[in-house]
C-alpha positions in Angstrom: 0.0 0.0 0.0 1.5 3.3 -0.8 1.9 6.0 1.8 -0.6 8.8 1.7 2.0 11.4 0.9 3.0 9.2 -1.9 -0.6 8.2 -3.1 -1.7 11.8 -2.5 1.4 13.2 -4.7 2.4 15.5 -1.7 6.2 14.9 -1.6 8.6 15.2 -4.3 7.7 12.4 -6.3 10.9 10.4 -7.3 9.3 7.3 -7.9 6.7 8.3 -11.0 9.7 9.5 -13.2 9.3 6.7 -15.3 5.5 7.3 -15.8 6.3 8.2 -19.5 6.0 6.6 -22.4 8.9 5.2 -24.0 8.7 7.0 -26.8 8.9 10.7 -24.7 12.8 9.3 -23.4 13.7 8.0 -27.2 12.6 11.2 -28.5 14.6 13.1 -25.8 17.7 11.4 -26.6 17.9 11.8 -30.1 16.9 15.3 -29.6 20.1 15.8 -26.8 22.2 14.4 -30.1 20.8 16.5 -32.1 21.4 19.8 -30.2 17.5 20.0 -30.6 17.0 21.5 -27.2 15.8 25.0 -27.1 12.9 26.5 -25.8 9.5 24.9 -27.2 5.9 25.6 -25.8 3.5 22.7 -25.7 -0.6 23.3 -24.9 -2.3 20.6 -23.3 -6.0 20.9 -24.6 -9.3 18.9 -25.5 -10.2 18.6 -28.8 -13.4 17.9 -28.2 -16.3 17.7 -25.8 -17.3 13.8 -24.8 -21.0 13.1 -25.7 -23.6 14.3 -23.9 -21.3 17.2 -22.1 -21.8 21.1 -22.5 -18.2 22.0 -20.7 -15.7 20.8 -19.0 -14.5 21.7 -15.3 -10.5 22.1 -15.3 -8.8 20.2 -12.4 -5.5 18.2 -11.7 -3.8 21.0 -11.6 -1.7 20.9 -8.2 -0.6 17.7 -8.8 0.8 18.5 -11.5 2.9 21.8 -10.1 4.0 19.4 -7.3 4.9 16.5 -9.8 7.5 19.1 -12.3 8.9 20.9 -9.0 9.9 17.5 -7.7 10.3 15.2 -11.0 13.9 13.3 -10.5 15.6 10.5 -12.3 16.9 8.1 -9.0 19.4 5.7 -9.1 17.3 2.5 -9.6 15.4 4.4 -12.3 18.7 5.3 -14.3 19.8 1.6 -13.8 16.6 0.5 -15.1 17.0 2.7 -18.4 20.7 1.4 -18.6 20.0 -2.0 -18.5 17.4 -1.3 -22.1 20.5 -0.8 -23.9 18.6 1.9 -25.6 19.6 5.4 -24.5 23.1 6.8 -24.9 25.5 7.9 -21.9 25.2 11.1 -22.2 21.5 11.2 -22.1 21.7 8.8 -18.8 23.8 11.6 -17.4 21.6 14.1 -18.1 18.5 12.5 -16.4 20.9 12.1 -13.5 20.7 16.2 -12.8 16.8 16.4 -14.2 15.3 19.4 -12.8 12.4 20.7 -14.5 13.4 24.7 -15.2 10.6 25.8 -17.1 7.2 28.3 -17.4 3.8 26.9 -17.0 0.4 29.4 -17.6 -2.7 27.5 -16.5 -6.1 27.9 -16.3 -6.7 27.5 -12.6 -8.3 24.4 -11.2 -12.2 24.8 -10.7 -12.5 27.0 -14.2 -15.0 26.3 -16.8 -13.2 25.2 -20.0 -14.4 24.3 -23.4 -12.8 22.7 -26.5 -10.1 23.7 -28.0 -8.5 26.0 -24.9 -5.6 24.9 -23.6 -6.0 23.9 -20.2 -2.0 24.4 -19.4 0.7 26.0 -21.7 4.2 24.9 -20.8 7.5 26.4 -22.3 10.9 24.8 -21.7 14.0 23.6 -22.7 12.3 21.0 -25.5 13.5 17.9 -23.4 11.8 18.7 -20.8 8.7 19.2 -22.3 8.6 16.2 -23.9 9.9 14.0 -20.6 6.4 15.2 -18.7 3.8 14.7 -21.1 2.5 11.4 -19.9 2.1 12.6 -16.5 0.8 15.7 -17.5 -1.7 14.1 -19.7 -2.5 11.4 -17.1 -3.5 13.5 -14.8 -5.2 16.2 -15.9 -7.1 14.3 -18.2 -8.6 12.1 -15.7 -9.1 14.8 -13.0 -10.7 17.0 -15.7 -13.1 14.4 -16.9 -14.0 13.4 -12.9 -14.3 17.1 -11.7 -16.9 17.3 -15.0 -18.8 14.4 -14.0 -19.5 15.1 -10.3 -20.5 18.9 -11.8 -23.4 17.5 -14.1 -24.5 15.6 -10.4 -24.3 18.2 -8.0 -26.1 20.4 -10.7 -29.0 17.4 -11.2 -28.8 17.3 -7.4 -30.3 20.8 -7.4 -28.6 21.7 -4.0 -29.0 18.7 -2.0 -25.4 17.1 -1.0 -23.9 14.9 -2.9 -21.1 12.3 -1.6 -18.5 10.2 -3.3 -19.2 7.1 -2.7 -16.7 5.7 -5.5 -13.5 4.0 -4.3 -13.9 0.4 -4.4 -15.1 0.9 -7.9 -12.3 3.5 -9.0 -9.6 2.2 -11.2 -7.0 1.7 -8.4 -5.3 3.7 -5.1 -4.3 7.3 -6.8 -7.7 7.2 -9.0 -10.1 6.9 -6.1 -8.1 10.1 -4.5 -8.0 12.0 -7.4 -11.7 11.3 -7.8 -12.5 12.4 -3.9 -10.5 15.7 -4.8 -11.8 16.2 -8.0 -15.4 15.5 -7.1 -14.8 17.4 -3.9 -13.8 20.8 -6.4 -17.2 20.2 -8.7 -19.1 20.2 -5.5 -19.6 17.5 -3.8 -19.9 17.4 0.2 -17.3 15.4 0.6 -16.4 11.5 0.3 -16.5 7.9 2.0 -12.8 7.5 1.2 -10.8 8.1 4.5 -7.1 7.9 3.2 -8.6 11.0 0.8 -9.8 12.7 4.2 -6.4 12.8 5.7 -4.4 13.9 2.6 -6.7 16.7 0.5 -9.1 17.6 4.0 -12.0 16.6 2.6 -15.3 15.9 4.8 -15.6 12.4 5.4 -18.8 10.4 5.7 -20.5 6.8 6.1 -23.3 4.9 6.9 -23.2 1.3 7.5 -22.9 -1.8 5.0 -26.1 -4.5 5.1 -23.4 -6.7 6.6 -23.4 -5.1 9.9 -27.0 -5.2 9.7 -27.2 -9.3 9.2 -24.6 -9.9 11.7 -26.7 -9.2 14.7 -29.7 -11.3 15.6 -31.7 -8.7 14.3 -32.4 -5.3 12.5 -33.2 -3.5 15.9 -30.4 -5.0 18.1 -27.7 -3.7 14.8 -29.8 -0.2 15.3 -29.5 -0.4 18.9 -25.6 -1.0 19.0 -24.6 1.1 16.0 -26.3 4.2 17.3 -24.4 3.5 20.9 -21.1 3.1 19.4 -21.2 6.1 17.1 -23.7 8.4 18.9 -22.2 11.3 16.5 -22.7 9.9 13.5 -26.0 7.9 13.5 -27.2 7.3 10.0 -29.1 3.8 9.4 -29.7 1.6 6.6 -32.9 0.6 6.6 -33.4 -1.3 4.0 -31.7 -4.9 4.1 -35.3 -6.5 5.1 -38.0 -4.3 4.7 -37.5 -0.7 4.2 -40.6 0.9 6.2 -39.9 -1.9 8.5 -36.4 -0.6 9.0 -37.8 3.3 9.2 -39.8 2.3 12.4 -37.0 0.7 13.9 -34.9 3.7 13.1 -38.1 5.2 14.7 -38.0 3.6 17.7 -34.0 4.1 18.4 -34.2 7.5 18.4 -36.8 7.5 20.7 -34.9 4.6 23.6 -31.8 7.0 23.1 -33.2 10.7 22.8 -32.7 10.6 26.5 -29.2 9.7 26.7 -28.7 12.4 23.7 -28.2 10.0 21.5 -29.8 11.5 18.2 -30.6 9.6 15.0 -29.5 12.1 12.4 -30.3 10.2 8.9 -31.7 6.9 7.5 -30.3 5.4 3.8 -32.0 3.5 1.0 -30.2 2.0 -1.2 -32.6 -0.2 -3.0 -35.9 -0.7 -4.0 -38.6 2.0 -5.5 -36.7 4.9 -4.1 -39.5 7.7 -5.1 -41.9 5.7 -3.4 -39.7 4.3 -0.5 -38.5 8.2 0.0 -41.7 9.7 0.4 -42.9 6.6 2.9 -40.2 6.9 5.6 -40.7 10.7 5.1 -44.0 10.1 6.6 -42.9 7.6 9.3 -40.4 10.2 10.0 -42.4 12.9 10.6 -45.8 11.2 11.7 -43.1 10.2 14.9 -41.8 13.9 15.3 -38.3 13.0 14.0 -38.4 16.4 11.2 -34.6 16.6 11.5 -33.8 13.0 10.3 -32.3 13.0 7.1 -32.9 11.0 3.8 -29.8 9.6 2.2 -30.4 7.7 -1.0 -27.6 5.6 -2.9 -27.7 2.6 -5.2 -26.0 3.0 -8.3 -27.4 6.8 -8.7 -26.3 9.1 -11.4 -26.8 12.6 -12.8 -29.8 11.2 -15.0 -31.3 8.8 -12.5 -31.2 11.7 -10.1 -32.8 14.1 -12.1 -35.6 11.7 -12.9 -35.8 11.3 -8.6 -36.7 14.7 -8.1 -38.5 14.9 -11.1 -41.1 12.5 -9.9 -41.3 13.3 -5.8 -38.3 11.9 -4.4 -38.4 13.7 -0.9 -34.4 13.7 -0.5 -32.0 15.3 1.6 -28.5 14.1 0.3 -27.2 11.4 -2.4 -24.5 8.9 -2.5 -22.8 8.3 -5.6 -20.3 6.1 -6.8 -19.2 3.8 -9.8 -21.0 6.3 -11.8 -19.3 9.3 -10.9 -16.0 8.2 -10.0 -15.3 6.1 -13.4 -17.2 8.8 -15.5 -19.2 5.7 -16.8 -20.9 7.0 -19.7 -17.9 9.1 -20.4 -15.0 7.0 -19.1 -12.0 8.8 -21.5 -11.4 12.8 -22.2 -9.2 13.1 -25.1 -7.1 15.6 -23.9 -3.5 16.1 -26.1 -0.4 17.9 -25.8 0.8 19.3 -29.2 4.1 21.7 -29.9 2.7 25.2 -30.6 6.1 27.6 -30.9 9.7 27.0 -30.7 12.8 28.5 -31.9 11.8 28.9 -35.4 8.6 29.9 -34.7 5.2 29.1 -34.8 4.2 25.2 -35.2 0.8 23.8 -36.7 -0.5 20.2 -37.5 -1.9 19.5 -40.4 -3.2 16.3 -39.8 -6.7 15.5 -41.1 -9.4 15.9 -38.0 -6.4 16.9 -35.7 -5.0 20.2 -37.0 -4.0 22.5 -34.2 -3.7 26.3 -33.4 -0.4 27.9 -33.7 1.5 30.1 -31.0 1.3 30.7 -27.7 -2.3 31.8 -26.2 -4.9 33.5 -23.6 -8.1 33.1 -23.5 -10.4 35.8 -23.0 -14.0 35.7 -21.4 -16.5 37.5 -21.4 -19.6 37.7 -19.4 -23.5 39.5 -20.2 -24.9 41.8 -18.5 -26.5 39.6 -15.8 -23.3 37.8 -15.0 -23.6 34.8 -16.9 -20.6 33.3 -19.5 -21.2 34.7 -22.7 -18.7 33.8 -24.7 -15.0 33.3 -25.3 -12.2 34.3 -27.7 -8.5 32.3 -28.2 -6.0 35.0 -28.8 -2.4 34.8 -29.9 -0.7 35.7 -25.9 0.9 38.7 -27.4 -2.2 40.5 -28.4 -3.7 42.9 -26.2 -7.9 41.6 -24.5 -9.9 41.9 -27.3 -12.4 45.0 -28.0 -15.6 43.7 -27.2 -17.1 45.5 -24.2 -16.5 45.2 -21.0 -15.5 42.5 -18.6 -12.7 40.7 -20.6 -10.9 38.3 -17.9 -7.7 36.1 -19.1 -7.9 32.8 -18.1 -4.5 31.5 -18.6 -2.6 32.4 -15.4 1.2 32.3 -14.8 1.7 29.3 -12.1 5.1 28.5 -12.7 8.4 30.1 -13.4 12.0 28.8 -13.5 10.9 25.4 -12.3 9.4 27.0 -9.1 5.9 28.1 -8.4 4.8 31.2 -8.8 2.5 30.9 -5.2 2.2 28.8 -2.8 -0.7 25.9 -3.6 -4.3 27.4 -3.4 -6.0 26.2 -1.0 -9.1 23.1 -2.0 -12.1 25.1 -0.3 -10.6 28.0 -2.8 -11.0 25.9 -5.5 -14.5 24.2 -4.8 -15.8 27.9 -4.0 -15.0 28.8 -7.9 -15.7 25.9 -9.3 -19.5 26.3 -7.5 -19.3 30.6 -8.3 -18.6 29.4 -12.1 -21.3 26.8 -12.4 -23.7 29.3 -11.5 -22.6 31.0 -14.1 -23.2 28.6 -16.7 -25.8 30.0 -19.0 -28.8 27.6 -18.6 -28.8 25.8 -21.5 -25.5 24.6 -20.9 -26.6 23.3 -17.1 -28.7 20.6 -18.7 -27.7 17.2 -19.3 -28.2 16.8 -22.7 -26.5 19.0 -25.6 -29.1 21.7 -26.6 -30.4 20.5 -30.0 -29.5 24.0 -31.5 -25.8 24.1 -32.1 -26.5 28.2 -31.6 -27.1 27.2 -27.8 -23.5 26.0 -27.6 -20.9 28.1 -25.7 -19.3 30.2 -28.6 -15.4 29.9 -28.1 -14.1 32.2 -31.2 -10.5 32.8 -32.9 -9.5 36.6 -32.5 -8.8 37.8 -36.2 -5.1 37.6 -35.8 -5.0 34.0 -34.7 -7.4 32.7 -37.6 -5.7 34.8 -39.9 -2.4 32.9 -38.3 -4.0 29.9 -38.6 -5.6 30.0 -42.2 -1.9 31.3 -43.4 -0.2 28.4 -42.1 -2.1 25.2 -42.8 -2.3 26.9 -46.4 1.6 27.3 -46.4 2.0 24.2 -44.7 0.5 22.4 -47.6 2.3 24.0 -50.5 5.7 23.6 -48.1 6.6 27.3 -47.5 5.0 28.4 -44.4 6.9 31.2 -42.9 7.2 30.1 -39.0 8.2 33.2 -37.9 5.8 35.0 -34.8 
């Protein structure tokens, strides 16, 4: 099992510098041979939205940050890359005195992002760039498509909490805590996942598994002990017999313990009709004075399951959700990429067919209408000034890293999850509802400033007769 600072990439992280494709170290090498090793800029950017999403929440950010400050080539690792008999000596030398030295411009974690914005911009040395792709890419995809996820919940969830209940489904240790912090930033309350708890200081929170419930002689008795072993946290599941059954036994707990202070503070249902079930144990609940008991409802929820829930009379408090949101189930893969943009000779385009990309380093301008909501956007070449269109243009693409070295200390996570929640209410409506609005005018308008379509027009036409003039 990996430490929590290790699994929570909160130390310098020797041990993941050979999280890279071979390819990246190949490419290096030949490139130190070369003398190919001057500055290059790289964006890391979606091509596209997944189906069935209207934007994209950035996150993975901070690992990131902590992962280029700290990236180092260890003895065993160098050892390792000896024994392939692929590299040369010289390039096994200069992994021995890695240090990433370079710039990094961000959009901060908890943003709003659509296709094709970069989500980072990173200028260095070309080597370097190309060593931290993988990570890069395996991060902040991931995070990004989680944090989107959990958004499109907490925004079906229409203000009632929503907990991650994912980590036994999650695709291993670092996934399940990147998907506790990530859902944590989109929104959620917090998360069953306890090692996540101690590293990011996210809320924790849990119920009880139908196990405990079978292994007493009955349903009362596992009430009865359960509520005097955790008089703090008393939430029951009531539903491994008979649900309304188990409400009346949650019932009559709280009423044996009320005198000791003892206080039943939830029930869960994690089966059956849960509309119907819901509005039932509301009625037990109340008809016995117990107002303040909450409703918990899990069972394999998601953003569309919950929608229809609420939709149709489900009297809620709070939901649990897991393999759904912590996979991205519909929407298990975000096809983020990492293309070369501008380097010594200038600017850099693909031409490839479906996967062209935009020249030159960037910003991204946004602008909002006049009742605060996102109206639009504009990608702009980074040396041209905000764009003239009104009032209340606001760059995106922040500075986070300079020399190697962060340009502030790491924001704070209740920072973050307050702007992700300020910028999702925001979000024009249309864009708030789960399916894509069926007129492509509805979609969030990301536009080329002149200068940067002209750029780009000029050089995938150049490109293809073989002259392009590179030159910013």
């Amino acid at each position: 099992m990996a430490s929590p600072d290790r699994a929570g990439g909160r130390r310098a992280p020797e041990d993941v510098g050979l999280l890279v494709d071979l390819y990246e170290l190949t490419m290096a090498d030949s490139y130190l041979r070369h003398g190919l090793n001057q500055q290059a800029t790289f964006d890391l950017f979606v091509r596209e939205l997944p189906p069935r999403r209207n934007f994209l929440v950035a996150a993975g950010l901070e690992p990131v940050l902590g992962y280029l400050e700290g990236l180092r080539f260890p003895p065993e690792a160098l050892e390792y890359l000896e024994g392939l008999q692929l590299f040369s000596s010289e390039f096994l030398e200069y992994l021995e005195g890695f240090r990433f030295t370079g710039d990094v411009w961000a959009v901060p974690e908890g943003e709003i992002v659509f296709p094709p914005e970069p989500l980072l911009e990173l200028r260095a040395p070309r080597i370097e760039a190309q060593i931290v792709e993988t990570f890069l890419l395996n991060q902040m995809n991931f995070q990004t498509m989680i944090a989107s996820k959990a958004a499109r919940v907490v925004l079906a969830a229409r203000g009632r909490a929503v907990v991650d209940f994912s980590p036994r489904r999650d695709h291993g240790v670092d996934a399940a805590l990147k998907a506790a912090r990530s859902s944590y930033i989109a929104g959620c309350a917090g998360t069953s996942n306890v090692l996540a708890g101690q590293v990011y200081g996210i809320p924790v929170y849990g119920t009880m598994a139908h196990s405990y419930v079978m292994s007493f002689d009955d349903e009362l008795s596992a009430f009865r002990a359960f509520a005097r072993d955790f008089p703090q946290n008393v939430v029951l599941l009531i539903d491994t017999y008979d649900t309304l059954q188990g409400a009346r036994h949650a019932v009559q707990v709280a009423q044996e313990l009320a005198s000791q202070g003892v206080r039943v503070r939830g029930v869960r249902i994690d089966s059956g009709d849960l509309v119907r079930l819901s509005r039932e144990v509301r009625k037990i609940l109340d008809e016995a004075g117990l107002h303040d008991v909450r409703i918990l409802l899990s069972g394999d929820l998601n953003e569309e399951k919950i929608e229809r829930l609420l939709r149709e009379g489900a009297v809620v408090d709070s939901f649990g959700v897991g393999t759904e949101m912590g996979t991205s189930y519909d929407a298990p893969a975000l096809g983020g990429v990492y293309k070369l943009v501008e380097d010594e000779r200038g600017y850099r385009i693909k031409r490839s067919a479906g996967k062209a990309t935009l020249p030159g380093r960037k910003q991204i301008w946004r602008f909002l209408d006049s009742q605060g909501f996102m109206d639009h956007d504009v990608l702009a070449l980074a040396e041209e000034p905000p764009p003239d269109e009104g009032e209340g243009a606001r760059p995106l693409l922040t500075p986070v890293m300079r020399g190697g070295k962060r340009t502030e200390p790491p924001e704070p996570l209740e920072q973050i999850r307050e702007r992700c929640l300020q910028n999702l209410e925001r979000l024009p409506e249309p864009l708030k509802q789960l399916e894509r609005p069926p007129d492509p005018d509805s979609e969030y308008p990301v536009r080329l400033s002149p200068k940067l379509e002209e750029l780009r027009a000029r050089m995938l036409q150049e490109v293809a007769q073989g002259s392009a003039d590179l030159s910013p």
